[in-house]
C-alpha positions in Angstrom: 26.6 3.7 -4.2 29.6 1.3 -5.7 29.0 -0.8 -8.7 28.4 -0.6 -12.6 24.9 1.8 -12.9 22.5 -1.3 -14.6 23.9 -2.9 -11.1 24.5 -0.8 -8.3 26.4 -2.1 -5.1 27.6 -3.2 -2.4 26.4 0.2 -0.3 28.6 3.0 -0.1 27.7 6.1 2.2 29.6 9.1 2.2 28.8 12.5 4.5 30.1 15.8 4.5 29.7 19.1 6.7 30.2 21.1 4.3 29.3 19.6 0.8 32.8 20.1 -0.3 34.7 17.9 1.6 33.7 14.2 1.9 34.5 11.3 4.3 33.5 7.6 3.4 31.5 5.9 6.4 33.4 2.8 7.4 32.4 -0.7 6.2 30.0 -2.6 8.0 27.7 -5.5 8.0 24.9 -3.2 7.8 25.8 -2.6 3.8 27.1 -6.1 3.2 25.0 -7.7 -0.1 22.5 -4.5 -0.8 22.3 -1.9 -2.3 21.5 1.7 -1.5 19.6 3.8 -4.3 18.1 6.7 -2.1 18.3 8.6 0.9 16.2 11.3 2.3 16.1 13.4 5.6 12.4 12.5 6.9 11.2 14.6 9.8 11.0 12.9 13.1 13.2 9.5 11.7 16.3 11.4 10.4 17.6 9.7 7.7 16.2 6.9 5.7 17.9 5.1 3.0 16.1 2.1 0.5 17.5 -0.3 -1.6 17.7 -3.8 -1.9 20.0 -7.1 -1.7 22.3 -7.6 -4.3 20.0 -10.5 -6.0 17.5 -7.8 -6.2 14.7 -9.8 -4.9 14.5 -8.4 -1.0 13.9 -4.5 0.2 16.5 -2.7 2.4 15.6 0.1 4.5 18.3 1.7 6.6 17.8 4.7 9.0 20.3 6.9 10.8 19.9 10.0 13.0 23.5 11.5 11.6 24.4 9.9 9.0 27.6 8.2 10.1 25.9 5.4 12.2 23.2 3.1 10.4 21.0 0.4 11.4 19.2 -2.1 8.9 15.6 -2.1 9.2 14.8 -5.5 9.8 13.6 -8.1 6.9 9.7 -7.9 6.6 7.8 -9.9 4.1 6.3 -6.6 2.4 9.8 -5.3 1.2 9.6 -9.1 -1.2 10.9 -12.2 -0.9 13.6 -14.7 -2.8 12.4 -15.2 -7.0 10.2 -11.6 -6.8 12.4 -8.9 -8.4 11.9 -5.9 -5.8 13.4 -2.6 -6.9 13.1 0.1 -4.2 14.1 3.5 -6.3 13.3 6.6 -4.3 12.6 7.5 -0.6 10.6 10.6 0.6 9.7 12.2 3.3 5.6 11.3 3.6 2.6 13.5 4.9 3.3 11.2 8.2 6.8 9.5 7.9 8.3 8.2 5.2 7.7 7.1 1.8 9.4 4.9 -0.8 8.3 4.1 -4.6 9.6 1.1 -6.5 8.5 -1.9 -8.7 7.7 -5.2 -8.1 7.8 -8.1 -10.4 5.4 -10.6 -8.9 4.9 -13.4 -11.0 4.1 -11.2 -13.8 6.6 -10.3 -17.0 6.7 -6.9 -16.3 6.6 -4.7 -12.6 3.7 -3.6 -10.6 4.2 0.0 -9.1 4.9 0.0 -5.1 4.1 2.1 -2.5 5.8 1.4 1.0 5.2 3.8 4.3 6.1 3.8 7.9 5.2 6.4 10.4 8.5 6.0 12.3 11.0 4.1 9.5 11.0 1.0 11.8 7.7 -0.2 10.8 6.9 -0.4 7.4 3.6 -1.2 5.5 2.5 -1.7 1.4 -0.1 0.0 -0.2 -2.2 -2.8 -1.5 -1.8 -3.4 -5.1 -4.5 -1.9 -7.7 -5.2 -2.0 -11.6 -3.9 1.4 -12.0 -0.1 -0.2 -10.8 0.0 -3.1 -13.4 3.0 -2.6 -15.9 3.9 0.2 -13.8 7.1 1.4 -12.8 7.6 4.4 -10.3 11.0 6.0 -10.2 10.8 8.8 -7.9 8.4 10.5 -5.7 8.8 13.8 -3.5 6.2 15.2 -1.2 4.0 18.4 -2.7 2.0 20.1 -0.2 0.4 17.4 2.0 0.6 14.8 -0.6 3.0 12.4 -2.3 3.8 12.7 -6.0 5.1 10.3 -7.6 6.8 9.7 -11.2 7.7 6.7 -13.3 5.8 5.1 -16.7 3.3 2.7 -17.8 2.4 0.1 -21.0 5.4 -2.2 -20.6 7.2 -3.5 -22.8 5.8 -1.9 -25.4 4.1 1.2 -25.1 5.7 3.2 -22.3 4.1 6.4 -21.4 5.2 8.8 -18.3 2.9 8.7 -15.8 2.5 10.5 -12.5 0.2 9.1 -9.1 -0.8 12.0 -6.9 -1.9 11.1 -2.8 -2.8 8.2 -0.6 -5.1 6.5 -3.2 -2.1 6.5 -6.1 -4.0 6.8 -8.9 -2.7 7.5 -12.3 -3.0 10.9 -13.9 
């Protein structure tokens, strides 16, 4: 990632062989206006990256099976759209695929948890939204067993309390 932290971007990606000694992926349309916030290796996809455009109001997947080349999952009206504050903050691999958590500010003053999912990191879906994700915020997730866990907080703007969602059916614990 490039940028100030509160602001992340324009994408960045950086490999190494070794974890010692670095090379910086070239340039490329494929990072131009986003940015990158996570990346995970994801069993059968390789490796996916989310994010989102600069105006942070549009998801960004990217996938690649090595790391140095990268394609941009194409624009799909679940990752949001222009005036909705999308924030995609942690990829995972999923019981089948992969799995991103984030917040989404839909007409609302404060975010709505997200779940998005794709079985193959081409196709994505969103996990309907649900009382339990109002004023939510999830930050990071990570597959336990066969399930995802995932971490963030609740009671915006006031009252924020850490809050875990366990499985499929997210539900607050």
């Amino acid at each position: 990632m490039a940028g100030p932290a509160d602001a992340p971007g324009p994408a960045v990606v950086w490999t190494s062989a070794d974890g010692a000694s670095w090379t910086k992926v070239p340039d490329s349309a494929t990072f131009r206006d986003a940015r990158m916030r996570s990346v995970a290796a994801v069993p059968g996809i390789g490796l996916v990256a989310a994010g989102e455009d600069l105006a942070g109001d549009t998801g960004i997947i990217w996938t690649s099976r090595d790391g140095l080349s990268w394609r941009r999952v194409l624009t799909n009206p679940v990752f949001g759209r222009p005036g909705i504050q999308v924030r995609m903050y942690d990829v995972t691999p999923g019981p089948a695929g992969a799995v991103v958590v984030g917040t989404v500010t839909e007409g609302l003053q404060y975010g709505v948890g997200v779940v998005w999912s794709s079985p193959d990191g081409v196709v994505w879906s969103r996990t309907p939204s649900s009382p339990e994700l109002l004023d939510t915020e999830m930050n990071a997730a990570t597959l336990w067993s066969d399930r995802v866990v995932a971490v963030g907080d609740r009671g915006a703007p006031d009252a924020y309390q850490a809050t875990a969602w366990v499985g499929s059916e997210v539900r607050a614990r």
